[in-house]
Every structure is written in structure tokens, then in C-alpha cells.
SEKOLGU-975061 format. One record per atom (N, C-alpha, C): x, y, z; atom name; residue in three letters. Coordinates in steps of 0.001 Angstrom, whole numbers, always signed. Example, Ala and Ser with C-alpha at 12.3 -4.5 7.8 and 13.67 -1.06 7.14 Angstrom:
2
(node (+13190 -5690 +7800) "N" "ALA") (node (+12300 -4500 +7800) "CA" "ALA") (node (+13200 -3300 +7800) "C" "ALA") (node (+12850 -2250 +7080) "N" "SER") (node (+13670 -1060 +7140) "CA" "SER") (node (+12900 +30 +7870) "C" "SER") 
END
This chain:
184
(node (-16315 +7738 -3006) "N" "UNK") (node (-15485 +6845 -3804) "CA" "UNK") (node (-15273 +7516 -5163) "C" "UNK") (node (-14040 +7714 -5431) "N" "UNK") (node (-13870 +8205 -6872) "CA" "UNK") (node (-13889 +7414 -8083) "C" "UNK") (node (-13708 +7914 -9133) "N" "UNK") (node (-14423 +6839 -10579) "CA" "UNK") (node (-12907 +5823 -10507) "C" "UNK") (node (-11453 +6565 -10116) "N" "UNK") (node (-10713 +5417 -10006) "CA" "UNK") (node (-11049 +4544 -9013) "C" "UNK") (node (-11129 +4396 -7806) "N" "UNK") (node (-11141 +3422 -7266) "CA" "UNK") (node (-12591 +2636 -7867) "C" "UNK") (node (-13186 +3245 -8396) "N" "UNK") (node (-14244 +1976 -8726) "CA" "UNK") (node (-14094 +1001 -10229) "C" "UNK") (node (-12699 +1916 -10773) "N" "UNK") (node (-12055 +1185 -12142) "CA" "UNK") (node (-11167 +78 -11309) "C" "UNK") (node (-10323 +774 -10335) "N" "UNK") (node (-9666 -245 -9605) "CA" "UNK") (node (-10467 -1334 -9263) "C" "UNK") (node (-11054 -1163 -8475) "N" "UNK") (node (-11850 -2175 -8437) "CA" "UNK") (node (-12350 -3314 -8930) "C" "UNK") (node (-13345 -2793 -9925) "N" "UNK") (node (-13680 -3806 -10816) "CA" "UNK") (node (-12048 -4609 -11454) "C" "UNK") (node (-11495 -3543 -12175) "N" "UNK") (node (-10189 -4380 -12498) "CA" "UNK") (node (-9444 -5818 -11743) "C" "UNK") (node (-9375 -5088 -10755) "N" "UNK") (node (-8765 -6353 -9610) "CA" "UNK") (node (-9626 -7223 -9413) "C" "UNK") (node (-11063 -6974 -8918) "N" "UNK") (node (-11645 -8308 -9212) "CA" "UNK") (node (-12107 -9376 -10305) "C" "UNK") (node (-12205 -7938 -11378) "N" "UNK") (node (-12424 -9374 -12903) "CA" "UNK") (node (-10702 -10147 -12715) "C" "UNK") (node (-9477 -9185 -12251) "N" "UNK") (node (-8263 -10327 -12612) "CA" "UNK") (node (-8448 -11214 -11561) "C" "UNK") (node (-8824 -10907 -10393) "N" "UNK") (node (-8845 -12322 -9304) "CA" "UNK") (node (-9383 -13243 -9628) "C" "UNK") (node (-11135 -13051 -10558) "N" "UNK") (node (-12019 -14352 -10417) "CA" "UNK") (node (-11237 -14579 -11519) "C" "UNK") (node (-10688 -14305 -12697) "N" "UNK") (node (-10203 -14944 -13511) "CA" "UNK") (node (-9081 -15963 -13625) "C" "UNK") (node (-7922 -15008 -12291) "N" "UNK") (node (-6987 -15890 -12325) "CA" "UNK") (node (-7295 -17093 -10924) "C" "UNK") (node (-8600 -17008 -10368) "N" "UNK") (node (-8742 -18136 -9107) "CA" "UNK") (node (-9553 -19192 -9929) "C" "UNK") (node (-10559 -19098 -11283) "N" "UNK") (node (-11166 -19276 -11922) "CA" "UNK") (node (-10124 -20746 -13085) "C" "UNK") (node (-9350 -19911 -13814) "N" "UNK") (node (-8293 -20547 -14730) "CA" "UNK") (node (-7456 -21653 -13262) "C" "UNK") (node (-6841 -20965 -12301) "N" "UNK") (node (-6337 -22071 -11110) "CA" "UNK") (node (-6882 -22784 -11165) "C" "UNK") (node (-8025 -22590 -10329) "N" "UNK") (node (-8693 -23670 -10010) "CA" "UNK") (node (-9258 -25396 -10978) "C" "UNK") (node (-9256 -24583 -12246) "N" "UNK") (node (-9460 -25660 -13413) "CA" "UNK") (node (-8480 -26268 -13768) "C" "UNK") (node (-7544 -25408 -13764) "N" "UNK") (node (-6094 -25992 -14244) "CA" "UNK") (node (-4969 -26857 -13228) "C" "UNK") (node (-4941 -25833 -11877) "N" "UNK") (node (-3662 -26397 -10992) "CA" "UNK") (node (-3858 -26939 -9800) "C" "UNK") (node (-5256 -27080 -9361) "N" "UNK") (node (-5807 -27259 -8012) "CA" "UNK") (node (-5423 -28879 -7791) "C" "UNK") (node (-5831 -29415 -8298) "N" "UNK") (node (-5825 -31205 -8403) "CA" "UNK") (node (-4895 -31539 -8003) "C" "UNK") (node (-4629 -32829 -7111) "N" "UNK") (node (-3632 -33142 -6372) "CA" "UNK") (node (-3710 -34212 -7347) "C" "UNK") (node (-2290 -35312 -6749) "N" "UNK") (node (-1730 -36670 -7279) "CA" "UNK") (node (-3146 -37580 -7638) "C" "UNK") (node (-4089 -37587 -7052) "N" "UNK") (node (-5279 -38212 -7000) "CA" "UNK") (node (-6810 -37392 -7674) "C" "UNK") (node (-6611 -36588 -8208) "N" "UNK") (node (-7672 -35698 -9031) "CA" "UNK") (node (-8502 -35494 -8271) "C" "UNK") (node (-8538 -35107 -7179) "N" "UNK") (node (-9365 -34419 -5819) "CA" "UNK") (node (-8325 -32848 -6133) "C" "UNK") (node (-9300 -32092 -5323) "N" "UNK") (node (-9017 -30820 -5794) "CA" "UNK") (node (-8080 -30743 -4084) "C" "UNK") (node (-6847 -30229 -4434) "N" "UNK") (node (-5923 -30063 -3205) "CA" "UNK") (node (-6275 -28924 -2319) "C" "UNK") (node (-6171 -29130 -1280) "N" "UNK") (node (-6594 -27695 -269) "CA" "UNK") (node (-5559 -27318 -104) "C" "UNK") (node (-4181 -27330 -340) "N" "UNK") (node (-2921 -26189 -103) "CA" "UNK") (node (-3061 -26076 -1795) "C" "UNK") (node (-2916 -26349 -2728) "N" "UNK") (node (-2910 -25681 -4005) "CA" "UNK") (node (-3989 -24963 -4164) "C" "UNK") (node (-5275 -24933 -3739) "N" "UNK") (node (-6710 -23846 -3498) "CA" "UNK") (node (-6325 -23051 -3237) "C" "UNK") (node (-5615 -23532 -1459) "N" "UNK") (node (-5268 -22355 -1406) "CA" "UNK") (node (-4427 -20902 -1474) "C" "UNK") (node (-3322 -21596 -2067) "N" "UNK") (node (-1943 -20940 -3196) "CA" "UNK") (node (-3046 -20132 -4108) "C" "UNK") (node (-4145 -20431 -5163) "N" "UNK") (node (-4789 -19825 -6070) "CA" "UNK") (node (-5365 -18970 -5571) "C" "UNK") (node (-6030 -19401 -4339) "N" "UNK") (node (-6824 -17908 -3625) "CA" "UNK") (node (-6554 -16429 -3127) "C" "UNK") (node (-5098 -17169 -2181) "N" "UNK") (node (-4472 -15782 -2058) "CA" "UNK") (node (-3684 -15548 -3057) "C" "UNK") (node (-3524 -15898 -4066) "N" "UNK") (node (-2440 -15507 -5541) "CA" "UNK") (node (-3433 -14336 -5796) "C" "UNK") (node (-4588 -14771 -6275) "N" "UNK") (node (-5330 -14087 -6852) "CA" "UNK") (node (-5951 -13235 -5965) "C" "UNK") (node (-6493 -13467 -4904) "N" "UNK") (node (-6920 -11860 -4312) "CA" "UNK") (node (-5741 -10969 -4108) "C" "UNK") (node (-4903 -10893 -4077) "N" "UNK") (node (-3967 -10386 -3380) "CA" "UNK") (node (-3292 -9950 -4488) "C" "UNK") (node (-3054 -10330 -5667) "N" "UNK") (node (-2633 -9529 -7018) "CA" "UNK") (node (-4116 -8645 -7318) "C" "UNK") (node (-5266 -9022 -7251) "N" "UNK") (node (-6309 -8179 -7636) "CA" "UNK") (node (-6350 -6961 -6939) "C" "UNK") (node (-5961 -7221 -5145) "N" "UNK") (node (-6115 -6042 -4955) "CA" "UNK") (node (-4981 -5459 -4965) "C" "UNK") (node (-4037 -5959 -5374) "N" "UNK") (node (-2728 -5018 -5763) "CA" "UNK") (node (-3254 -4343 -6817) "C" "UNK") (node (-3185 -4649 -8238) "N" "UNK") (node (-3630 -4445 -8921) "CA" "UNK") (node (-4765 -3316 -8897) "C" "UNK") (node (-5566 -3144 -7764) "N" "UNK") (node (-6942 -2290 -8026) "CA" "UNK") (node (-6277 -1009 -6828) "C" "UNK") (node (-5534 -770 -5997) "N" "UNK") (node (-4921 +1 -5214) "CA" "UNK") (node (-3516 +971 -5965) "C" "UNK") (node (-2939 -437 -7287) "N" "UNK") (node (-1615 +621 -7941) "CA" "UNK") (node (-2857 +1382 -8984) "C" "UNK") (node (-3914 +838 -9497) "N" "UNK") (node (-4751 +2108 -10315) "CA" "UNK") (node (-5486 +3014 -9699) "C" "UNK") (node (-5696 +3103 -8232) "N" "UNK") (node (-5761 +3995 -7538) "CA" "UNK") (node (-5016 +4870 -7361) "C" "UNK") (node (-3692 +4430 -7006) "N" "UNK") (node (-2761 +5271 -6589) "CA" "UNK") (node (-1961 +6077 -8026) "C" "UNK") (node (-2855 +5294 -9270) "N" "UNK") (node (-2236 +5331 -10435) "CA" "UNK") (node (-617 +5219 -10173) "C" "UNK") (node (+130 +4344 -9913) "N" "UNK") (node (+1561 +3639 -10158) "CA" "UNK") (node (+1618 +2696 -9266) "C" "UNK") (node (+2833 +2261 -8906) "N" "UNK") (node (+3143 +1443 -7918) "CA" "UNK") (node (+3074 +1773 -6359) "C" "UNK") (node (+2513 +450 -5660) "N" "UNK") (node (+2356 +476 -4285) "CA" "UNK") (node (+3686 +707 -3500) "C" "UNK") (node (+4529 +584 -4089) "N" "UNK") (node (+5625 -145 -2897) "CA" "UNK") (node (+5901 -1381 -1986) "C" "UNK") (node (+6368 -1324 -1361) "N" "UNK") (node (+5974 -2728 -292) "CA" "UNK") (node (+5323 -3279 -188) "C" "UNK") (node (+5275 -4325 -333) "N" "UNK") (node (+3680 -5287 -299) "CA" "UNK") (node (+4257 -5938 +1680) "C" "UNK") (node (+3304 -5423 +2933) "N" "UNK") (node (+3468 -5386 +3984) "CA" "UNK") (node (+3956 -7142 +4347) "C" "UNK") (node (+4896 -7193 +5772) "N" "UNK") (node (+5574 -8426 +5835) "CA" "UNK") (node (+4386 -9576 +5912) "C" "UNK") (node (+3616 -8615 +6792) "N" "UNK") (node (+2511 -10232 +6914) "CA" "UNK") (node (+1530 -11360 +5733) "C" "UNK") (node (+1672 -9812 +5029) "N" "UNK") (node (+1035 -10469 +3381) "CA" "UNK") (node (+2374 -11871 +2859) "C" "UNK") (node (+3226 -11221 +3102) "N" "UNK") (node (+4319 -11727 +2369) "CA" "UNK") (node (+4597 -13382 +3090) "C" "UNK") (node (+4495 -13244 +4301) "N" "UNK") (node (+4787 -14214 +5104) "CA" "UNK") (node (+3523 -15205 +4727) "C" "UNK") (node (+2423 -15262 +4598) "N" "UNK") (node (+978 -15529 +4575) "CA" "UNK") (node (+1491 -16474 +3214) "C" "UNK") (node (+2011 -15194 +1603) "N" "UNK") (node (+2176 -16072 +443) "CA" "UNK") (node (+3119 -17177 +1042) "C" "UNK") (node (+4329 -17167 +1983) "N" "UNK") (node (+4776 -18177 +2493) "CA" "UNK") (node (+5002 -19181 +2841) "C" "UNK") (node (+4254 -19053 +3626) "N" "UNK") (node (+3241 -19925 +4412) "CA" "UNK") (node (+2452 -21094 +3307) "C" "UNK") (node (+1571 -20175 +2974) "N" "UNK") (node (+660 -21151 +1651) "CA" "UNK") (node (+1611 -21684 +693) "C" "UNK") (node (+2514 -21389 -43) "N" "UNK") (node (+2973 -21604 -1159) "CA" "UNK") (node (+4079 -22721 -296) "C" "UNK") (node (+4844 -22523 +721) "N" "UNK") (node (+5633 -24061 +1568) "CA" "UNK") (node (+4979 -24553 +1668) "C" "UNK") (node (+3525 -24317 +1865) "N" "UNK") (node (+3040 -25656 +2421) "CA" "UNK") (node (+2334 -26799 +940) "C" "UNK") (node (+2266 -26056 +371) "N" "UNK") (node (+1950 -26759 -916) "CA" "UNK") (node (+2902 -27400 -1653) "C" "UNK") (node (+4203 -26870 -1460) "N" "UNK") (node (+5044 -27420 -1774) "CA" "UNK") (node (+5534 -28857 -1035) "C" "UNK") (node (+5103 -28959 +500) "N" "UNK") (node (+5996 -29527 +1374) "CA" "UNK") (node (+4463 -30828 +1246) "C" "UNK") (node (+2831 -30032 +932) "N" "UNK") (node (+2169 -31411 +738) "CA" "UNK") (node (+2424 -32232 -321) "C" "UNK") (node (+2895 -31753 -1599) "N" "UNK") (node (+3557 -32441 -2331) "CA" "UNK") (node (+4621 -33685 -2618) "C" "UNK") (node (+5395 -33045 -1660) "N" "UNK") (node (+6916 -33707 -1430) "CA" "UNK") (node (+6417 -34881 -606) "C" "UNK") (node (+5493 -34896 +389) "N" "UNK") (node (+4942 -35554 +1367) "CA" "UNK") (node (+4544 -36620 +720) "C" "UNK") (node (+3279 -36606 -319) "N" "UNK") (node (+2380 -37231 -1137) "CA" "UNK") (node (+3190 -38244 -2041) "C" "UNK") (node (+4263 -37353 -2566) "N" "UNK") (node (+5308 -37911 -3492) "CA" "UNK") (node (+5880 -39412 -2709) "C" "UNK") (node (+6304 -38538 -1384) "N" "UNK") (node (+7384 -39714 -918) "CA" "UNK") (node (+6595 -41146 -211) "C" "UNK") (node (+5192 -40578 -22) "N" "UNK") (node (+4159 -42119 +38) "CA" "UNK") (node (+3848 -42683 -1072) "C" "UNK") (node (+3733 -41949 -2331) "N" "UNK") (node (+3476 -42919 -3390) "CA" "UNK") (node (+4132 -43803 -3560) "C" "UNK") (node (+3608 -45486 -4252) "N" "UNK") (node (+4720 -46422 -4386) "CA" "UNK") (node (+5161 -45607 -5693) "C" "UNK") (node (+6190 -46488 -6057) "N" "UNK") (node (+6925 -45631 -7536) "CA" "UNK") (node (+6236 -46992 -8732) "C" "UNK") (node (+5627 -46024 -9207) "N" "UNK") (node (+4939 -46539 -10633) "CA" "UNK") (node (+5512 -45843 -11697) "C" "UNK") (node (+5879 -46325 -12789) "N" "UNK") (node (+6452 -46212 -14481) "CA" "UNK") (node (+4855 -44670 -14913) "C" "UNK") (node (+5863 -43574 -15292) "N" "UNK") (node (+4891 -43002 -15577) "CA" "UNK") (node (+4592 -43344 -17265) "C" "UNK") (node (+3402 -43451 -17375) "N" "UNK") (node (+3266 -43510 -19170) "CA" "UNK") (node (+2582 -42445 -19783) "C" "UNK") (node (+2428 -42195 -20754) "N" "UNK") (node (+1915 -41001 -21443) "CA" "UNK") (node (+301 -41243 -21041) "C" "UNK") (node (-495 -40102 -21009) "N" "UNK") (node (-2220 -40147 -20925) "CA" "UNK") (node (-2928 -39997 -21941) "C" "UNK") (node (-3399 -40543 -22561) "N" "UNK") (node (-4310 -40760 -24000) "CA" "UNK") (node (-5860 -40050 -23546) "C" "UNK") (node (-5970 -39822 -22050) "N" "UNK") (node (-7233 -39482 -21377) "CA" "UNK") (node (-7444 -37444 -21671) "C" "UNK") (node (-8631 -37421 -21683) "N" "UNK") (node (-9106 -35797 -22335) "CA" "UNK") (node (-9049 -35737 -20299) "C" "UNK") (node (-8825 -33620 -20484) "N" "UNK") (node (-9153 -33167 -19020) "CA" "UNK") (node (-10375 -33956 -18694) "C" "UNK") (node (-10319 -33646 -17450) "N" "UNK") (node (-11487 -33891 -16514) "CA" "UNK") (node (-11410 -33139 -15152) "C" "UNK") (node (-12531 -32625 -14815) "N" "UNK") (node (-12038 -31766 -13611) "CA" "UNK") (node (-11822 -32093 -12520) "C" "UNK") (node (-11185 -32136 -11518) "N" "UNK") (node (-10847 -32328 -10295) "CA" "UNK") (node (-12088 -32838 -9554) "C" "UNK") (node (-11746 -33965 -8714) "N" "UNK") (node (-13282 -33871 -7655) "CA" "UNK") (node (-13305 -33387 -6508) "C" "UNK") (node (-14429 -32365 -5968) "N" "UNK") (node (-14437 -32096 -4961) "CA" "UNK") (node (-13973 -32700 -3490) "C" "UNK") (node (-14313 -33827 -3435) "N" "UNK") (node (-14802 -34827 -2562) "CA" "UNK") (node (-13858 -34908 -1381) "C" "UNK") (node (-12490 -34992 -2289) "N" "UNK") (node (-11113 -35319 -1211) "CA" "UNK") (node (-11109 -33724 -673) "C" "UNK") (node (-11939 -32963 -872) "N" "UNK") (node (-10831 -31378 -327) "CA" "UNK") (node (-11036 -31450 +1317) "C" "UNK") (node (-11356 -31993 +1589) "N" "UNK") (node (-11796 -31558 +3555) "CA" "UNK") (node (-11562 -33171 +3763) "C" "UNK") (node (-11357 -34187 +3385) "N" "UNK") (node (-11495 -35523 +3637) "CA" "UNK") (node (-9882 -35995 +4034) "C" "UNK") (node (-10389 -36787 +4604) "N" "UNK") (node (-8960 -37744 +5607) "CA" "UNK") (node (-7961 -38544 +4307) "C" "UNK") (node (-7457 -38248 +4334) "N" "UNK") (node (-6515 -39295 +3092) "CA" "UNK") (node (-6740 -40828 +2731) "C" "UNK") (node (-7106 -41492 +4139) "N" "UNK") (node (-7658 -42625 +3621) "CA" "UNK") (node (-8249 -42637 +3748) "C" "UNK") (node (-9287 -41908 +4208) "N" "UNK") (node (-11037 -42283 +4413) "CA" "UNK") (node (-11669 -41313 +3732) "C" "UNK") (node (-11586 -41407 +2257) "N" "UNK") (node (-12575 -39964 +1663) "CA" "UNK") (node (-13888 -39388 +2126) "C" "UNK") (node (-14400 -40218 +2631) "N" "UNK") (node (-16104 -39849 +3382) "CA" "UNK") (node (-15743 -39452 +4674) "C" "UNK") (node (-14740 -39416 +5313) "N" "UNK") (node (-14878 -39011 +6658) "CA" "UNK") (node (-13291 -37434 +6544) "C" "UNK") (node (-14252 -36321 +7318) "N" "UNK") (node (-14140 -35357 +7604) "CA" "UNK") (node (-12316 -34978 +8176) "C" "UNK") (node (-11272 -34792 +7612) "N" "UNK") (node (-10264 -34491 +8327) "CA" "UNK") (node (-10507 -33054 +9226) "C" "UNK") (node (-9823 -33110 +10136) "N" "UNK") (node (-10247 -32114 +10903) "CA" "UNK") (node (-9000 -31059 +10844) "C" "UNK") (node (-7873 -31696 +10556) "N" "UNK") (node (-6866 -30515 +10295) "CA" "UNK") (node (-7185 -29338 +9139) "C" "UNK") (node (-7653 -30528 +7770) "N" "UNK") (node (-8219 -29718 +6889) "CA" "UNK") (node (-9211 -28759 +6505) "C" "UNK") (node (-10199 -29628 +7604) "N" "UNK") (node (-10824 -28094 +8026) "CA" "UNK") (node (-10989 -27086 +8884) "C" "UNK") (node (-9640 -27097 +9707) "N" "UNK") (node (-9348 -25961 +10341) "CA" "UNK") (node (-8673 -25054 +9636) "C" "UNK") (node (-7822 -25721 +8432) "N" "UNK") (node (-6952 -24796 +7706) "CA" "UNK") (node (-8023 -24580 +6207) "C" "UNK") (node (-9077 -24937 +6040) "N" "UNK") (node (-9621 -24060 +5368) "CA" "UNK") (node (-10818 -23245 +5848) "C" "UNK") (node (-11159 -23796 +7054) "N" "UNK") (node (-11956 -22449 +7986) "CA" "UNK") (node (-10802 -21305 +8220) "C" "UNK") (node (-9655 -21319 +8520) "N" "UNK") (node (-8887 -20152 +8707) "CA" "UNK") (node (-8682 -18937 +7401) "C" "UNK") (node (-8216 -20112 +6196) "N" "UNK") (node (-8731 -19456 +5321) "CA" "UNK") (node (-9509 -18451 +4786) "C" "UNK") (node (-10960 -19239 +5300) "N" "UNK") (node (-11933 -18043 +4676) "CA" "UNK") (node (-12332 -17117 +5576) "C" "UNK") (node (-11956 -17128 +7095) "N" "UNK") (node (-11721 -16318 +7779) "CA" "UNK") (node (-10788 -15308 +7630) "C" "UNK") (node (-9668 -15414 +7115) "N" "UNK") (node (-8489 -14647 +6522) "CA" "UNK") (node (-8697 -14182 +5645) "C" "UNK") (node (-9751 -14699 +4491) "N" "UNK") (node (-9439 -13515 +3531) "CA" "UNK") (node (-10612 -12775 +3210) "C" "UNK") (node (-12151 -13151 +4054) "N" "UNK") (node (-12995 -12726 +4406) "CA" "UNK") (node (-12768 -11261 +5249) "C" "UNK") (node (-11634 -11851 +6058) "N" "UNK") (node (-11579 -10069 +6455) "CA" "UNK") (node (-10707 -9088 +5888) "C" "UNK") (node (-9657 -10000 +5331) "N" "UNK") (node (-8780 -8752 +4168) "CA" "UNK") (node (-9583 -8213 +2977) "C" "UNK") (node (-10644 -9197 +2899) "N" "UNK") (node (-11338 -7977 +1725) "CA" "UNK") (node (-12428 -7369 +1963) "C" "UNK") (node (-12995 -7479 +3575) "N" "UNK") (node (-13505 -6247 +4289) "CA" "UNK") (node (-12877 -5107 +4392) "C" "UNK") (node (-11785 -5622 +4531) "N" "UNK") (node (-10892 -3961 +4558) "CA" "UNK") (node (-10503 -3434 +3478) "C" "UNK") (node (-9799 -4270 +2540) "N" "UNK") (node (-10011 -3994 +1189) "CA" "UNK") (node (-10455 -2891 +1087) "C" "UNK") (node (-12363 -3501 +967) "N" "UNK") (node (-13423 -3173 +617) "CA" "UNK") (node (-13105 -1216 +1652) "C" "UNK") (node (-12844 -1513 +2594) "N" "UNK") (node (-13150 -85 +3090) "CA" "UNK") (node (-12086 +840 +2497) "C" "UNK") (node (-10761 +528 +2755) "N" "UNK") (node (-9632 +1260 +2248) "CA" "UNK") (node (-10162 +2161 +680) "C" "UNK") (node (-10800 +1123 -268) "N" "UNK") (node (-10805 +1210 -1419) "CA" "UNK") (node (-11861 +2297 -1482) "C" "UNK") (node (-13267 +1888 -538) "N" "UNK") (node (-14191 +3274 -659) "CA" "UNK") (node (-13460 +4288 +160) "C" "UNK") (node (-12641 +4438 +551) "N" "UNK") (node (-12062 +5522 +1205) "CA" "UNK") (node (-10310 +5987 +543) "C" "UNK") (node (-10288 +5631 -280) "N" "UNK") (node (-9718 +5953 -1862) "CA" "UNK") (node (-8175 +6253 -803) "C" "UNK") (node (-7701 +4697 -25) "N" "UNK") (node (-7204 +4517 +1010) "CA" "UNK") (node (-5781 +3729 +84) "C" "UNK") (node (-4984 +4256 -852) "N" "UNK") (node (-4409 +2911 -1818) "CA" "UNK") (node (-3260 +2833 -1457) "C" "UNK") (node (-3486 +1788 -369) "N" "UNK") (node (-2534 +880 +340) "CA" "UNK") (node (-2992 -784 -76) "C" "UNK") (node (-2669 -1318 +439) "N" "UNK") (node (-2659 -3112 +579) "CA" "UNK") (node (-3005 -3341 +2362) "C" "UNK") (node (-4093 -4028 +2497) "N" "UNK") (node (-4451 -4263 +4183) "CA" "UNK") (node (-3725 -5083 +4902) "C" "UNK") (node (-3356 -5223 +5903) "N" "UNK") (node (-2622 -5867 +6610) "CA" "UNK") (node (-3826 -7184 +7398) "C" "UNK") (node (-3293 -8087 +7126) "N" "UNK") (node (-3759 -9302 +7616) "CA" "UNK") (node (-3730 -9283 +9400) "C" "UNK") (node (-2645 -8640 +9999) "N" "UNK") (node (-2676 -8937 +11300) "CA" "UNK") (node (-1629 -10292 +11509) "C" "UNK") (node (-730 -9724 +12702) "N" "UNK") (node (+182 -10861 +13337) "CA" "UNK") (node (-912 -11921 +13675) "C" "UNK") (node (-1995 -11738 +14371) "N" "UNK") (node (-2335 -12666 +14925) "CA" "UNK") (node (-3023 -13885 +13861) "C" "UNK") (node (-3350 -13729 +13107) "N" "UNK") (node (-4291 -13945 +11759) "CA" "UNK") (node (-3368 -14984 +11684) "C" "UNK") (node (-1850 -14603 +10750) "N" "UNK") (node (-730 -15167 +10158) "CA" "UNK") (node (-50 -15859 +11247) "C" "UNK") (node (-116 -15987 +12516) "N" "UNK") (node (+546 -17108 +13519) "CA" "UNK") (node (-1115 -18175 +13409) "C" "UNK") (node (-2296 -17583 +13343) "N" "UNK") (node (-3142 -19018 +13598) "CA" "UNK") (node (-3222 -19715 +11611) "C" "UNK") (node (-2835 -18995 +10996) "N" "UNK") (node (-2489 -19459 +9604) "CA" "UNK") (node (-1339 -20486 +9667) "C" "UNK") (node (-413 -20109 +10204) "N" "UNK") (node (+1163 -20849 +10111) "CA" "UNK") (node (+581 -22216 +11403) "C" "UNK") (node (-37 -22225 +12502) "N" "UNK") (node (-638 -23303 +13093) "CA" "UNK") (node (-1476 -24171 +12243) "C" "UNK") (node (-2501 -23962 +11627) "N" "UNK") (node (-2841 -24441 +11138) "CA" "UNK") (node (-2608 -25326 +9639) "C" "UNK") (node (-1710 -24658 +8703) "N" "UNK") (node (-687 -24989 +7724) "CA" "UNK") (node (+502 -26355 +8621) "C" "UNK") (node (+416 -25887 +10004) "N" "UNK") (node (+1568 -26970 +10671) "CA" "UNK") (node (+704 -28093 +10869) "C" "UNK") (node (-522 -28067 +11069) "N" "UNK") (node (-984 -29025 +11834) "CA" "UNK") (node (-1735 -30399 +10253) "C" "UNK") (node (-2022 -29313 +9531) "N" "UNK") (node (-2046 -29957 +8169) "CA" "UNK") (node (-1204 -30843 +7873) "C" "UNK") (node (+395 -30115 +7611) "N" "UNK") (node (+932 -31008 +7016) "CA" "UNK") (node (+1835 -32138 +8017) "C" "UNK") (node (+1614 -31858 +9335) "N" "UNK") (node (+1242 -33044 +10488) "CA" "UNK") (node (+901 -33821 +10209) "C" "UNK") (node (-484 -33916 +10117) "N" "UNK") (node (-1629 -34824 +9797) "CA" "UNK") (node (-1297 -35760 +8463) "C" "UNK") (node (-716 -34503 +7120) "N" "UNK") (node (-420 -35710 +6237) "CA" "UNK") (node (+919 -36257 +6389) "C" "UNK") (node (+1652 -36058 +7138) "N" "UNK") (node (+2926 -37189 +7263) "CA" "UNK") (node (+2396 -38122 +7865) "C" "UNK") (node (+1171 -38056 +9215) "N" "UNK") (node (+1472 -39645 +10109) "CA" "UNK") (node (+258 -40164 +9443) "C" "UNK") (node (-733 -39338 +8222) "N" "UNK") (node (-1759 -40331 +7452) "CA" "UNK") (node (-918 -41058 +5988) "C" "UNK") (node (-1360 -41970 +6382) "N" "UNK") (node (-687 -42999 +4716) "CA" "UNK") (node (-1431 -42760 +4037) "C" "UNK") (node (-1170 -42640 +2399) "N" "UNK") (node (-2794 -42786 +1620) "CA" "UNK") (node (-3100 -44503 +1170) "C" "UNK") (node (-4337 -44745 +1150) "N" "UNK") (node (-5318 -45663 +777) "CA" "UNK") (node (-4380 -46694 -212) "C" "UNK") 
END
């Protein structure tokens, strides 16, 4: 491993935890101050995936080029679907008068991230297939990462077709689940 890739390195990961770090405090929280599992996971791959951009163009010292289709499809994927749980959430809310908040931050609660929309204590199962896929997905892109990078390899890893079709199933079956669940 050469002294760049281990500048790369570090680089890309102080910017990932920083920018999954600042997300997570700042943009994660859904309509209900439960921390959202499609906005998580928008922050997660934002941020690994600029880090290891980021730690592969100071390898390569300049630009990568192409960032490969499946990566691209993947930001896709995550970023519609966060958008489309939104729109979803939106169009069940009744319509209430918004008023200004006199209230200081407070952080998001865990509680709702894997939980059924109306039943916070009980386990949705879509949600946690699409965040078991998740950390399956990016558990192994930064195994490879990890190898490319000791092998001073400065490309961007490919996720795999198959990866990104059980990603896009699971993203479907999510936002399934929240159209035929009402909230509470």
C-alpha cells in the first residue's frame, strides 16, 4: 500500500463519518421525529460513496471518471425512494396549519426506524429487509473498497447487478408496505 492510498484513505473516511455523522443529526428524521430509514439511507450511501470517491481520485491523484452504472442506479434507487416515502407520508397526513416552532433541536428517535407505522413496538418486516440489504450492500462495497485501495487499485467497486435488483426489490416492497399502512 502506498503513503497515497493510505492519505486516500483516511481522507475519504474522515469525509464519510463526517458527512453520515452531520446527516444523520440533521436530515434523517421523518414527519414524526423517528429517524427515517430511506433518508439513513440516502446519508449512507451519499457518504460512503463520495468518501471513497474522494480517497480513489487522491490515489489516482485527479479524477476517476465514470462513477460505474450500478453505483449510479443504487444512488437512484435510494434517493426515489426517499423521495416517493415522503410524498407517501405527506399525502396521509391530515392537513394541519403549519405554525412557526419556538421548540430547540432534539434528536430524532430511534424507535420508529425498523417499526410498522402504526404499531411502533412491533417489527415491520419490509423495513427490515431493506435495511438488512443495506448493510449487506455496503458491507461488501467497502470490502472491496478496502482491497482495491490496498492494492493501489483507483477505481470505484462495483456493487454487482445482482446486489442492485435485490436493492430495487426491496426499496419496492418498502414503499408497498407504506402506501397500504396508514399512520396512527
Amino acid at each position: 500500500m502506498t503513503i497515497l492510498a493510505i492519505i486516500g484513505g483516511l481522507v475519504g473516511f474522515i469525509f464519510a463519518i463526517a458527512f453520515i455523522a452531520i446527516g444523520l443529526k440533521r436530515f434523517a428524521h421523518g414527519v414524526d421525529s423517528t429517524l427515517s430509514l430511506s433518508n439513513v439511507q440516502v446519508i449512507l450511501w451519499t457518504g460512503v460513496i463520495t468518501g471513497t470517491y474522494i480517497a480513489m481520485a487522491i490515489l489516482k491523484q485527479g479524477f476517476l471518471g465514470e462513477i460505474n452504472s450500478n453505483l449510479l442506479g443504487l444512488m437512484g434507487i435510494s434517493a426515489g425512494s426517499a423521495v416517493a416515502a415522503t410524498t407517501i407520508r405527506t399525502l396521509q397526513q391530515p392537513k394541519i396549519p403549519i405554525r412557526a416552532s419556538t421548540k430547540s433541536y432534539t434528536p430524532p428517535r430511534t424507535r420508529g426506524l425498523l417499526a410498522q407505522e402504526k404499531k411502533t413496538d412491533e417489527l415491520s418486516i419490509a423495513k427490515l429487509q431493506m435495511f438488512m440489504w443495506t448493510i449487506v450492500t455496503l458491507t461488501i462495497y467497502m470490502i472491496v473498497f478496502a482491497s482495491y485501495l490496498a492494492n493501489n487499485r483507483p477505481e470505484l467497486p462495483d456493487i454487482g447487478s445482482g446486489l442492485l435488483v435485490l436493492m430495487g426489490i426491496s426499496h419496492s416492497a418498502y414503499l408497498g408496505n407504506k402506501v397500504a399502512d396508514k399512520p396512527a
